[in-house]
TIGURO-640817 format. One line per 10 residues: number of its first residue (from 1); for each residue x, z, y of N, C-alpha, C. Coordinates in Angstrom, 2 decimals. Layout:
<pts>
NUM) X:Z:Y:X:Z:Y:X:Z:Y; ...
</pts>
This chain:
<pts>
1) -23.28:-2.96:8.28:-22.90:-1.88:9.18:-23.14:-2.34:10.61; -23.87:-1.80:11.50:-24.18:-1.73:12.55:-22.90:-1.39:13.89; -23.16:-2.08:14.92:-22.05:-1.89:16.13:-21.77:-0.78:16.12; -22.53:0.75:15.61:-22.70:1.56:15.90:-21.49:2.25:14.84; -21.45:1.88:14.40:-20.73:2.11:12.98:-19.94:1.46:12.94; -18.96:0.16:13.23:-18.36:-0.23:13.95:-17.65:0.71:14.59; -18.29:0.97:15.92:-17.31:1.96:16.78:-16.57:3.12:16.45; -17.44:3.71:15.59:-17.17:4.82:14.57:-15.75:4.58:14.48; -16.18:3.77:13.29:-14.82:3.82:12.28:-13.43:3.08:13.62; -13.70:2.37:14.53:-12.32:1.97:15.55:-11.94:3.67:15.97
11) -13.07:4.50:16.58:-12.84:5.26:17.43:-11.90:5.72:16.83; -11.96:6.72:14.85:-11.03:6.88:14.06:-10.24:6.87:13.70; -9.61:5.25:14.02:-8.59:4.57:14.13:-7.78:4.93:14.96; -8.35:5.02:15.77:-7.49:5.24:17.36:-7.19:6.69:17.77; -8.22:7.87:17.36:-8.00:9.02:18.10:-7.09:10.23:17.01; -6.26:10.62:17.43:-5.49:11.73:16.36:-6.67:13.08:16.08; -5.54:14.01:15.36:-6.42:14.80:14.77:-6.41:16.43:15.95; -5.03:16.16:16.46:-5.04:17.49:17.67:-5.00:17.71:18.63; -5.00:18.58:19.46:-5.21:19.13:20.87:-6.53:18.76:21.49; -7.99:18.50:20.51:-8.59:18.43:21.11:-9.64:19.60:21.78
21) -10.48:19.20:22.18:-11.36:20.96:23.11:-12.26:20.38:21.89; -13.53:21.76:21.80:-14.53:21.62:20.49:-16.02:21.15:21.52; -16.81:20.66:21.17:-18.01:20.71:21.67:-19.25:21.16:20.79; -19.72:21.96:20.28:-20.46:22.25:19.48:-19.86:22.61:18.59; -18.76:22.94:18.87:-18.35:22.87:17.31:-18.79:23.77:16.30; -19.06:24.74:17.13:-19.86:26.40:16.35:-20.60:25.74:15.50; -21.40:25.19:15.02:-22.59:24.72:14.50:-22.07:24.08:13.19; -21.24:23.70:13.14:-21.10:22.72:12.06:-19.18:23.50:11.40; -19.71:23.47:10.16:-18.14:24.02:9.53:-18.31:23.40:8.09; -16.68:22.95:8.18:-16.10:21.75:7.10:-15.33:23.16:5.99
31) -15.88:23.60:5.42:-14.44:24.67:4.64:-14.17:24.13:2.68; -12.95:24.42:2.44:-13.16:24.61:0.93:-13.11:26.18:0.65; -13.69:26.46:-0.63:-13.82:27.53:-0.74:-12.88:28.26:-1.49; -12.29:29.88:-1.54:-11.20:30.10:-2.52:-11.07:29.86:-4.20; -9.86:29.18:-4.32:-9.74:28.48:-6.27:-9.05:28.86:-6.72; -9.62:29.30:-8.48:-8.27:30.07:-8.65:-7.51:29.23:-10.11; -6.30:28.24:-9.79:-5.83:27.26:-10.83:-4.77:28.21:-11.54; -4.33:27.14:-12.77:-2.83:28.01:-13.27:-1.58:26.83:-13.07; -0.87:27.35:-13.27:0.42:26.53:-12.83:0.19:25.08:-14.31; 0.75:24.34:-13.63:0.70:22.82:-14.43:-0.83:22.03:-14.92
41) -1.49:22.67:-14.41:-2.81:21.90:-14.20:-2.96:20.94:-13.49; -3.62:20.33:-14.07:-3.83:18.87:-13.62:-5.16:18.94:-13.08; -5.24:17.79:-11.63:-6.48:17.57:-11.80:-8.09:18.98:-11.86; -7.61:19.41:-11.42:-8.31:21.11:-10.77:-9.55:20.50:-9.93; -10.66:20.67:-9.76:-11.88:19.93:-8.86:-12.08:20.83:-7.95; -12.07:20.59:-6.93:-12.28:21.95:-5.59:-13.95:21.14:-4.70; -14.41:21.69:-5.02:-15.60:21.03:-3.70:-15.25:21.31:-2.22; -15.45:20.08:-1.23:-15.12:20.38:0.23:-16.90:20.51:0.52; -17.19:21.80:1.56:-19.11:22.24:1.82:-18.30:21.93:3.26; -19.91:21.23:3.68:-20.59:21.51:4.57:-21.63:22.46:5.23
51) -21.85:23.46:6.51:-22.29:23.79:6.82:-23.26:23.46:8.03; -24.36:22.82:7.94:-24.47:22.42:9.24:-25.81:22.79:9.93; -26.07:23.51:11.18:-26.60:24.40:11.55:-27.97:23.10:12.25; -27.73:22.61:13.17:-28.36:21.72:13.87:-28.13:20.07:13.97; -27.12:19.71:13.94:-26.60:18.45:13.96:-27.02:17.12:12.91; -26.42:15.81:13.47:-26.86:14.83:12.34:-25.58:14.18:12.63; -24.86:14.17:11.66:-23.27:13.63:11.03:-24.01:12.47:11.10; -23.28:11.25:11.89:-23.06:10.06:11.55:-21.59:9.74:10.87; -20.21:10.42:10.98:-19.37:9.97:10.00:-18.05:11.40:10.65; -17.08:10.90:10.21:-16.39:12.27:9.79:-14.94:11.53:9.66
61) -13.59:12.11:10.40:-12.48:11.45:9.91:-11.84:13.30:9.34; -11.16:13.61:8.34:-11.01:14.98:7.82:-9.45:14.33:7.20; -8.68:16.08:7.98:-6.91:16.02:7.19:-6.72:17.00:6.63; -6.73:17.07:5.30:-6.42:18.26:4.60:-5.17:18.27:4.73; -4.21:19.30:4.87:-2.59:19.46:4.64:-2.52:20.65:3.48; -1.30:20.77:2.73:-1.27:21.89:1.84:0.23:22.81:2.63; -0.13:23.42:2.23:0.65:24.72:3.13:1.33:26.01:2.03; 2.44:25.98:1.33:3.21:25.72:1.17:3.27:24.34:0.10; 3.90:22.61:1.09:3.72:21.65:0.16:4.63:21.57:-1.26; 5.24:22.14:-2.07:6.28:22.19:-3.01:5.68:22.56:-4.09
71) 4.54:23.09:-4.73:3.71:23.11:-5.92:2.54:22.34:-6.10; 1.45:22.15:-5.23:0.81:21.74:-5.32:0.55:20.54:-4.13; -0.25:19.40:-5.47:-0.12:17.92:-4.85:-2.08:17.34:-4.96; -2.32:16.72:-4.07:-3.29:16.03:-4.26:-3.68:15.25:-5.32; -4.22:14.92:-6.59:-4.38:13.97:-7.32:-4.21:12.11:-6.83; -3.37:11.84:-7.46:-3.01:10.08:-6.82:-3.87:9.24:-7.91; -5.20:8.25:-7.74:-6.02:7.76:-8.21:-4.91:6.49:-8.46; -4.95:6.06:-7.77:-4.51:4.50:-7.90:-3.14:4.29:-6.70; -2.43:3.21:-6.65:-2.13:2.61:-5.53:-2.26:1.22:-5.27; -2.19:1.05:-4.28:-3.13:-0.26:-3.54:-2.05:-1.25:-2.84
81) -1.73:-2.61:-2.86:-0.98:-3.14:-2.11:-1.48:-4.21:-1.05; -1.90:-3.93:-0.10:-2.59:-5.42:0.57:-1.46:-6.00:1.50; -2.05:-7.27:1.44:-0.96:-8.24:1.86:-1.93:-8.72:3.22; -1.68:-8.59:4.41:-1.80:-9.21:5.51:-1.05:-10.52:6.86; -1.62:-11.64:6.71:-0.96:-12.62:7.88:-0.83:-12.07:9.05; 0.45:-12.01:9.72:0.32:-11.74:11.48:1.06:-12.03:11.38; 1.69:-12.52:13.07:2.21:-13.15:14.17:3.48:-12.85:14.07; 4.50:-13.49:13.56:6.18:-12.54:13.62:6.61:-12.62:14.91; 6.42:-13.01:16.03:6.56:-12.87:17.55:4.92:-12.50:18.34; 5.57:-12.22:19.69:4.41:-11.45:20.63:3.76:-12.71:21.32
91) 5.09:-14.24:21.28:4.56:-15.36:22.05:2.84:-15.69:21.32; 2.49:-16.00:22.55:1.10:-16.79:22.17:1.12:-18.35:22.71; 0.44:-19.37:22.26:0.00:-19.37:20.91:1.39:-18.86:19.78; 1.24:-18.24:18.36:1.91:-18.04:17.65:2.93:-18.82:17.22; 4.37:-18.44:17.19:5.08:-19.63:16.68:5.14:-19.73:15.17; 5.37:-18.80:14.50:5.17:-18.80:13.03:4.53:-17.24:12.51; 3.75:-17.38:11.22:3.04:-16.47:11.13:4.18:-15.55:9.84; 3.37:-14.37:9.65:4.70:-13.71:8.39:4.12:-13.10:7.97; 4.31:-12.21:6.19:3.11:-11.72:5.71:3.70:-10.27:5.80; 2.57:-9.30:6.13:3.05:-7.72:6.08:2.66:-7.11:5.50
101) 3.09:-6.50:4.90:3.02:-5.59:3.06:2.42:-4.20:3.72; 1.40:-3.85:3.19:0.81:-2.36:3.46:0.50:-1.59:1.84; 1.00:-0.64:1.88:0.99:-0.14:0.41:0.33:1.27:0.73; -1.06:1.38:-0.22:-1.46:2.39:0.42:-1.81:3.33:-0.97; -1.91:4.61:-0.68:-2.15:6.07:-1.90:-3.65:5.76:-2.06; -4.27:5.60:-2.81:-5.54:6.26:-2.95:-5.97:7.40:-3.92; -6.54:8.59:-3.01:-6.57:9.65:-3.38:-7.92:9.93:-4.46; -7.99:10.49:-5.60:-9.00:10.76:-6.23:-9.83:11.88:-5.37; -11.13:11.08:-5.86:-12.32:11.45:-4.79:-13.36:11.88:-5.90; -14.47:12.32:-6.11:-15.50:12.77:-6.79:-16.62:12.69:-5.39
111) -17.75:11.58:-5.32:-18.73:12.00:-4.43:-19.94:11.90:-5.67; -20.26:11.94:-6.43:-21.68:11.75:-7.05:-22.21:13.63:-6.84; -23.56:12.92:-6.37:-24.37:13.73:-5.98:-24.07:14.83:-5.20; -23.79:14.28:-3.84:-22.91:14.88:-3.22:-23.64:14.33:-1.90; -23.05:14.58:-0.53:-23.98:14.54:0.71:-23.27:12.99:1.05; -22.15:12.65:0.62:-21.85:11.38:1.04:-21.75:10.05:-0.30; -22.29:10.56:-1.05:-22.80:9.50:-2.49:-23.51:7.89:-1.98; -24.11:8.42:-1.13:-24.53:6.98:-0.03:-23.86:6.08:0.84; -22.64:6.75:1.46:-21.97:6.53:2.67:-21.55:4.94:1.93; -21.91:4.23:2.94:-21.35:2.61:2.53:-19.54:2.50:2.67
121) -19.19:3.45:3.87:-18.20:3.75:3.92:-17.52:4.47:4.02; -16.18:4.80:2.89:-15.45:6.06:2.43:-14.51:5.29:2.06; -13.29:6.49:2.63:-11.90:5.97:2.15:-11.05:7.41:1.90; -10.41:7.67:0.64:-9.17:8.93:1.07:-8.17:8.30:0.49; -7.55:8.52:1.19:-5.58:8.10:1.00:-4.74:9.23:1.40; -3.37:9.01:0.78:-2.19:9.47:1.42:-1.44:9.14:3.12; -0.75:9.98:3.50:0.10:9.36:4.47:0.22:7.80:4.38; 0.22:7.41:5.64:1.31:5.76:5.61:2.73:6.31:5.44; 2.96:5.74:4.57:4.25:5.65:4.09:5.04:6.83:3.15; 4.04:7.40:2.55:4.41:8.31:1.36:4.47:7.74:0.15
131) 4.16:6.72:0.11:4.02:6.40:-1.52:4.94:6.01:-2.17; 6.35:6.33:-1.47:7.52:6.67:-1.82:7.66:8.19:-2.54; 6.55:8.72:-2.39:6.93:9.98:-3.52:6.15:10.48:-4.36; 6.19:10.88:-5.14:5.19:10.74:-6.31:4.18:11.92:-6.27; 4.60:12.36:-5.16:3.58:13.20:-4.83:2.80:13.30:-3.42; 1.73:14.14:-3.11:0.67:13.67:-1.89:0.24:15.04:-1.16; 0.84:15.61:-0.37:0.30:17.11:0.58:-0.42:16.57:1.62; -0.61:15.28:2.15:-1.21:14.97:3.24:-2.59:14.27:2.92; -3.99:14.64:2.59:-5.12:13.32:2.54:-5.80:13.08:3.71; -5.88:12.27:4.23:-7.24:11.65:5.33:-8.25:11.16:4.33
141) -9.16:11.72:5.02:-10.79:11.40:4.13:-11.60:10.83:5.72; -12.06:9.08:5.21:-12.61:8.74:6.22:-14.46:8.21:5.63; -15.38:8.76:6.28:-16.46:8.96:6.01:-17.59:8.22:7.30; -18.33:7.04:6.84:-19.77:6.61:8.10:-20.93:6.47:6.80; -21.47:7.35:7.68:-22.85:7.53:6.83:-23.98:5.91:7.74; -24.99:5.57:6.74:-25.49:4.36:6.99:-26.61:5.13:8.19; -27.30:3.86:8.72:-27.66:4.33:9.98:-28.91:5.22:9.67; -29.55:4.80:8.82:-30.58:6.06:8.75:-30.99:7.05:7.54; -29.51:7.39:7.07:-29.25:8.65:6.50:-28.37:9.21:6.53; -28.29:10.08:7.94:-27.17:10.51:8.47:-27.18:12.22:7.76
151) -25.80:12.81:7.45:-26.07:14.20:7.26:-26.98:15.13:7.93; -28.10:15.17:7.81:-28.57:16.83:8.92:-28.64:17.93:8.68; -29.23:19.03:9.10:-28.90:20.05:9.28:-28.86:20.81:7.48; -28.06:21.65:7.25:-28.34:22.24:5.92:-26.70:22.15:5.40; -26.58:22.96:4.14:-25.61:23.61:3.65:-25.18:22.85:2.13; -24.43:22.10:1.85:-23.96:21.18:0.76:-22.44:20.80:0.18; -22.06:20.15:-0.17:-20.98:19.66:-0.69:-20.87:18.15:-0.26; -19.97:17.87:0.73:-19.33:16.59:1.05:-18.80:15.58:0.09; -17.85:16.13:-0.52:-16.99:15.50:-1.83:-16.38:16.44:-2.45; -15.55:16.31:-3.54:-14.99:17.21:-4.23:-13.44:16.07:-4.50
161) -12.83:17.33:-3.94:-11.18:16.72:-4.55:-10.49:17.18:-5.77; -9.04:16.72:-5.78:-8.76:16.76:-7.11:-7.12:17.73:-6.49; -6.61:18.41:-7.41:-5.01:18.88:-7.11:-4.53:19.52:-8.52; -3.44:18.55:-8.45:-2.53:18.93:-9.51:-1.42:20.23:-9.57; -1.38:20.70:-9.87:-0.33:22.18:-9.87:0.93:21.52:-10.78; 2.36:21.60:-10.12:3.14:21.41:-11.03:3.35:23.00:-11.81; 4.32:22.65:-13.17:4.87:23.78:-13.77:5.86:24.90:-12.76; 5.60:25.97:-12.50:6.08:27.01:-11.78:6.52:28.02:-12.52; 8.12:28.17:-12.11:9.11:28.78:-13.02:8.61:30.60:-12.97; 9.14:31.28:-14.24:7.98:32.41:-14.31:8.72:33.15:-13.34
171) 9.86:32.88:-13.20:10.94:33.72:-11.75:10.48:34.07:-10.59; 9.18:33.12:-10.26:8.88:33.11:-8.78:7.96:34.21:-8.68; 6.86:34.43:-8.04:6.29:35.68:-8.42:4.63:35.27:-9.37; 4.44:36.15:-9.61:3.28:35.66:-11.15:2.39:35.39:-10.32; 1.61:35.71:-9.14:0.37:34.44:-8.75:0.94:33.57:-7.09; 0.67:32.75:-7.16:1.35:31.82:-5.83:0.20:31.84:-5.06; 0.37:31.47:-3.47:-0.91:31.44:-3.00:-0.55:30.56:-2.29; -1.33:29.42:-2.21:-1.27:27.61:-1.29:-2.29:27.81:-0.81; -2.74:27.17:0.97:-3.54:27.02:1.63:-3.77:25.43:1.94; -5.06:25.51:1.84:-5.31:23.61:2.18:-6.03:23.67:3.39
181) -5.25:23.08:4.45:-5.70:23.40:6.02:-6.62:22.54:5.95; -7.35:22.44:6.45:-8.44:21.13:7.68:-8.92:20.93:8.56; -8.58:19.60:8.62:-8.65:19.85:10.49:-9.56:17.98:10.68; -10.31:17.79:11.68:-11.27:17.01:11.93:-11.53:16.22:12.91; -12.57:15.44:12.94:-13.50:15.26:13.95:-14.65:14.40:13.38; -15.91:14.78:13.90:-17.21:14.46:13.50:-18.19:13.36:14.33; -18.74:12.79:14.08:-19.55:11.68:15.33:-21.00:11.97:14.65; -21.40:12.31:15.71:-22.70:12.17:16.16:-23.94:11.72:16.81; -24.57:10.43:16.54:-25.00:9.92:17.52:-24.10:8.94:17.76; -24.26:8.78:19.65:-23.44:8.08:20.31:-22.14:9.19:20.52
191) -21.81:10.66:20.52:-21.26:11.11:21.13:-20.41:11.81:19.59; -19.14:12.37:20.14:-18.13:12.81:19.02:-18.32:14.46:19.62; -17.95:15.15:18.03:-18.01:16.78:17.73:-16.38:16.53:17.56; -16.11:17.24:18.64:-14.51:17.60:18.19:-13.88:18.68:17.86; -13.30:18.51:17.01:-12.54:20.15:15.90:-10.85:19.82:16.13; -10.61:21.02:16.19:-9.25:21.09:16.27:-8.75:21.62:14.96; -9.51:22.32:14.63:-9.54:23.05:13.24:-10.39:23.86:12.24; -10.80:23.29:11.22:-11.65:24.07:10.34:-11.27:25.39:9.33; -12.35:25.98:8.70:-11.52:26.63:7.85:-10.95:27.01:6.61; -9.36:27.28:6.76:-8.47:26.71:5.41:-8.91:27.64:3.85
201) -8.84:26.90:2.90:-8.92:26.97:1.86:-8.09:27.71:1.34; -7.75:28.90:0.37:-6.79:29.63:-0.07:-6.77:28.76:-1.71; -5.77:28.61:-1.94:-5.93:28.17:-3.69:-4.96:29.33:-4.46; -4.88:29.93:-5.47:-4.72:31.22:-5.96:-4.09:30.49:-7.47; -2.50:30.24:-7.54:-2.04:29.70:-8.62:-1.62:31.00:-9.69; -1.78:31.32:-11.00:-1.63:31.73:-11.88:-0.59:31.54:-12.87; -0.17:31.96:-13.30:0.78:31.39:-14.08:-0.22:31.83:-15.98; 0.51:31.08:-16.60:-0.49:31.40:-17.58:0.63:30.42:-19.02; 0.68:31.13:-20.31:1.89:30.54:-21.19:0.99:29.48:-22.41; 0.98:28.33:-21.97:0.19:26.98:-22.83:0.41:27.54:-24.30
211) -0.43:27.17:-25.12:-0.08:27.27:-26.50:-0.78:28.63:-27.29; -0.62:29.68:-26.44:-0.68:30.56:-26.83:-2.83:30.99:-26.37; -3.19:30.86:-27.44:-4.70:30.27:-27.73:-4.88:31.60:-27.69; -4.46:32.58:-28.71:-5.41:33.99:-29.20:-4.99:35.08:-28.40; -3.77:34.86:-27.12:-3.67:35.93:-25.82:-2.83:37.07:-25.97; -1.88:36.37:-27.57:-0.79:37.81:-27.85:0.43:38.07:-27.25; 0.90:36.83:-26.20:1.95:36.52:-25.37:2.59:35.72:-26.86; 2.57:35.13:-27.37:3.39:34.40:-28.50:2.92:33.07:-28.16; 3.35:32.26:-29.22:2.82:30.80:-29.75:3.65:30.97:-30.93; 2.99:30.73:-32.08:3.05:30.58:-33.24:1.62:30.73:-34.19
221) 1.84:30.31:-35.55:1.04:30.28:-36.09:-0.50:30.12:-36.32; -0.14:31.90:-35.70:-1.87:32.45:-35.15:-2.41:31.60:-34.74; -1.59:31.11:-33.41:-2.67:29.88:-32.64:-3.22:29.05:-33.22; -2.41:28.12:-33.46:-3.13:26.79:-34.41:-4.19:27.17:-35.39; -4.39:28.34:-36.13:-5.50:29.35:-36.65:-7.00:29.48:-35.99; -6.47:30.32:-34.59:-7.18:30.76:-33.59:-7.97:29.30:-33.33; -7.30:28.33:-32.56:-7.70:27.14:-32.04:-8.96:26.29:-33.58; -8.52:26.39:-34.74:-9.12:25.75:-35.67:-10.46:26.43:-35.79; -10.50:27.74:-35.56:-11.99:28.61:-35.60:-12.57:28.64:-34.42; -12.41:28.19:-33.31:-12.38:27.91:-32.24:-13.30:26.46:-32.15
231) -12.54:25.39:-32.54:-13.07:24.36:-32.92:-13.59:23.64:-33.81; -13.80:24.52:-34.50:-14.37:23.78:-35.92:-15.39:25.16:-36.53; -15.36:26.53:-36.37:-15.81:27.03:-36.98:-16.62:28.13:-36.07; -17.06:27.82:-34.90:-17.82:28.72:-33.63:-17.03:29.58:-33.40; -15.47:29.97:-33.25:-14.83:31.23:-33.44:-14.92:30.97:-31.74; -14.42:32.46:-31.35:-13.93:32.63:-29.70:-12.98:31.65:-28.94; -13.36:31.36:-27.64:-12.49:29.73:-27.23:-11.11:31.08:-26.75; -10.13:30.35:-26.23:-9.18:31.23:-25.36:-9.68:31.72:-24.20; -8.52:33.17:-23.81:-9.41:33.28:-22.56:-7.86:33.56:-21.67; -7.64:32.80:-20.83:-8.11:31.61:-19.85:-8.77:30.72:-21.12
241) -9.22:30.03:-21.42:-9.55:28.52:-22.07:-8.46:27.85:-21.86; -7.73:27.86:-20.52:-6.57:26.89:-20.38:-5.28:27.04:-21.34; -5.23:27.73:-21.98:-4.25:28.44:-22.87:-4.33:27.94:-24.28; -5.06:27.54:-24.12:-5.38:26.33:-25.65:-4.96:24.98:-25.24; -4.70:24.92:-24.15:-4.07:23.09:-23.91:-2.33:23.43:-23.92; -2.30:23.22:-25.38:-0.80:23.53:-25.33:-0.34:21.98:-25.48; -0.75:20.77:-25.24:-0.09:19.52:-24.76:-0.10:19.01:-23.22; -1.09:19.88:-22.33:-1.39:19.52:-21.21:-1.80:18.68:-20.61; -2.58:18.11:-21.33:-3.76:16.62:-21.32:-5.18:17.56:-19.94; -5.22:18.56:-20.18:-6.47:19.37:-19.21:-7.40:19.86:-20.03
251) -7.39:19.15:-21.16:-8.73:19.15:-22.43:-7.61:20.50:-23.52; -8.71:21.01:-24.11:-8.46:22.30:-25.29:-9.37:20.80:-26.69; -8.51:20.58:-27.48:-8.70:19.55:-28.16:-8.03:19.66:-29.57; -8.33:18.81:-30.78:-7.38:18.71:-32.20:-6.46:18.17:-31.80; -6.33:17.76:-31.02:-4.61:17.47:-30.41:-3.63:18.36:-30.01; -4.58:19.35:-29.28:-3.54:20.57:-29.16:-3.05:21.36:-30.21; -3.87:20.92:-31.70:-3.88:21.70:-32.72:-2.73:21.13:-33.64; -2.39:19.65:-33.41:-1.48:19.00:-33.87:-0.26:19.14:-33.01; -0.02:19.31:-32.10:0.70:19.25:-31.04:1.70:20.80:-31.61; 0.50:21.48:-31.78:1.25:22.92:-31.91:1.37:22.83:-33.30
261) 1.38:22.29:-34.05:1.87:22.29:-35.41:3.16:21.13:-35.37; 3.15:20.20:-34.66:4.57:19.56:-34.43:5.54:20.65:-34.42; 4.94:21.28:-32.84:6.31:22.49:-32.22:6.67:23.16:-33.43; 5.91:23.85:-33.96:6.21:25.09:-35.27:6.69:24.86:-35.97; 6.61:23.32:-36.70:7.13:22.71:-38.33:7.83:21.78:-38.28; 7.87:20.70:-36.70:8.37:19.66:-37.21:9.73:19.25:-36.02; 10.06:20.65:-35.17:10.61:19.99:-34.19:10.58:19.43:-33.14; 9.15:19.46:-32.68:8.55:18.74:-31.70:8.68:19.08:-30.66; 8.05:18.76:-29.37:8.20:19.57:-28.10:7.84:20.63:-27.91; 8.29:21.35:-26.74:7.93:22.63:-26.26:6.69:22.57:-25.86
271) 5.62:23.68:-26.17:4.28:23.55:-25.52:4.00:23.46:-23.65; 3.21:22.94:-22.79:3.33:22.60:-21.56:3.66:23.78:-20.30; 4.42:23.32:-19.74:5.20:24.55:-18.96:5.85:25.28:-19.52; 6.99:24.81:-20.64:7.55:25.89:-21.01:8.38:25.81:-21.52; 10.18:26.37:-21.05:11.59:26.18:-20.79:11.76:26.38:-22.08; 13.21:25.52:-22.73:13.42:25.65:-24.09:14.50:27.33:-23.65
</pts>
């Protein structure tokens, strides 16, 4: 990585995400597009596009926020603990050194074949200091493209994220609507594209009753039926499809087929999202 790139990623470091003025900004737009999930889905893939009219992206710092945060969460890939030496006083030379614990979210990312599949450097995480909760409304996505394949002009897909929907009680109203804000700033060159704000993503939650494969508002029998001709014998999949994952793995599978023959015969659990 070049000085140039280098600076990048300090400038990043250093500059927040608001009150700034735009310079160009017309030209270039970061949006996700509207999704429509069901409640307790896991793991939902949203593509973040690029639009870019004239410009050449050398790198990109991007904050998605979710707006209302209480259903829906970012997918949490991993977490990370690095251990760093520094100075336990300001005296110089140092009198004794001490180790400082940084514990960081890393957010599931999808770039293959994507406009930043190259970028030597990419990072998305959570807040500092969320990983006290098991869930993630805040990602920074930090992005330097190598020096001579910078984004230019043209219309694509950046990365694709991930968001989990928890189970949403049927009380609330039957479709929810969450917005995933974003907000930026872009480098170009020697000089920075500054955004104050891009535009937000609507996500369109559904409610929808697991288990129930053949769409009669039940779970029983039928299903495990439905699902076996389904999978084994070319019959019709469900429609949602999601309505056949009555274990809530994400997959419509012979597991769901066992799963729902537990519930029916043997006592087993309730199918996914759904109050005894």
């Amino acid at each position: 990585m070049n000085l140039k790139r280098i600076g990048i990623c300090l400038f990043f470091g250093l500059v927040g995400f608001f009150g700034f003025s735009t310079a160009r900004a017309d030209t270039t737009t970061i949006f996700i597009s509207d999704t429509i999930a069901y409640q307790g889905h896991i793991q939902t893939q949203i593509p973040v596009y690029i639009n870019n009219i004239d410009q050449n992206i050398e790198g990109f710092q991007l904050l998605f926020v979710i707006v209302p945060n209480d259903r829906v969460y970012f997918t949490t890939d991993h977490i990370e603990v690095h251990f760093d030496t520094v100075c336990c006083d300001t005296i110089i030379p140092c009198p004794q050194l001490c180790v400082d614990t940084n514990i960081v979210r890393v957010v599931k990312i999808d770039r293959t074949g994507s406009l930043t599949s190259n970028f030597p450097w990419f990072s998305a995480s959570g807040e500092a200091g969320d990983t006290t909760s098991d869930y993630c409304v805040n990602l920074s996505v930090v992005g330097v493209a190598s020096s001579t394949q910078p984004i230019g002009p043209g219309f694509g897909i950046l990365f694709k994220i991930y968001l989990d929907v928890l189970c949403i009680s049927d009380t609330l109203l039957p479709d929810t609507l969450v917005y995933i804000n974003v907000y930026g700033t872009l480098a170009q060159d020697d000089t920075l594209i500054k955004e104050s704000r891009f535009l937000a993503g609507r996500y369109i939650i559904l409610t929808v009753k697991y288990g129930d494969a053949n769409g009669d508002n039940k779970v029983s029998v039928a299903d495990v039926v439905y699902l076996i001709n389904y999978l084994f014998k070319g019959g019709s999949p469900p429609i949602p499809f999601i309505k056949g994952d009555a274990n809530g793995d994400g997959k419509v599978s012979t597991a769901d087929v066992v799963y729902l023959i537990n519930y029916l015969f043997k006592g087993g659990p309730l199918p996914h999202c759904q109050e005894g």
